[in-house]
N, C-alpha and C positions, 0 to 999 in steps of 0.2 A: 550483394557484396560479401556480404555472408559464407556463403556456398564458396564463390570463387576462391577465396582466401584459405578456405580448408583443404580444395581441391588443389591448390600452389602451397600449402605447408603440413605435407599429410604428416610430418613429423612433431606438429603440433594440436593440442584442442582448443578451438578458436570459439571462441564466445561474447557476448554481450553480458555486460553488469548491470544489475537493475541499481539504478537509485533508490533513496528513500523513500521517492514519490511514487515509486513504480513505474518509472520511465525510464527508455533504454540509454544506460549510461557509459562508461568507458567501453571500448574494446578491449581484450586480453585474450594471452596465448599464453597455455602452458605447457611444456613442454613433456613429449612422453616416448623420445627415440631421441636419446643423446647424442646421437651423429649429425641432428638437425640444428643445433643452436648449445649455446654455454650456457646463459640466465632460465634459471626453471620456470620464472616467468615473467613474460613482456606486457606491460601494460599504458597505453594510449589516447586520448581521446576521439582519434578518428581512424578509419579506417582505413585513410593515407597513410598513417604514419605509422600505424601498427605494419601495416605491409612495406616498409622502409625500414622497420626495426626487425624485423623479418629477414629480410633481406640481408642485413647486418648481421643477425645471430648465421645462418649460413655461414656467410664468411668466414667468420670469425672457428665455424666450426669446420670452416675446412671442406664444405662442401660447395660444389659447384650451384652457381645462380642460373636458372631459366629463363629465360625473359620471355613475357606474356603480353600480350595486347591488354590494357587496361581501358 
């Protein structure tokens, strides 16, 4: 899910947060082609909703949405 979500938001760096436990925790996107989203950075706890906040920062920035087979 990973992969696909960097490959749909190459105007962001899309990563995993470790917890304290060392287990993989929030998603998060931060932002490094201004054309791509407003918030410098989007942060979610799944991988649905980071790609829906995504989709939103688009918008919002005025850029056209792809829509991808999920």
């Amino acid at each position: 899910m990973l992969d696909r979500l960097r490959e749909e938001f190459t105007g962001h760096r899309i990563w995993r947060a470790r917890r304290w436990d060392g287990r993989p925790g929030d998603w998060v996107a931060t932002l490094h082609d201004p054309s791509a989203g407003v918030d410098p950075t989007v942060i979610r706890a799944d991988s649905v909703a980071l790609r829906e906040a995504l989709v939103l920062e688009a918008q919002r920035a005025g850029r056209p949405v792809i829509k991808r087979a999920w």
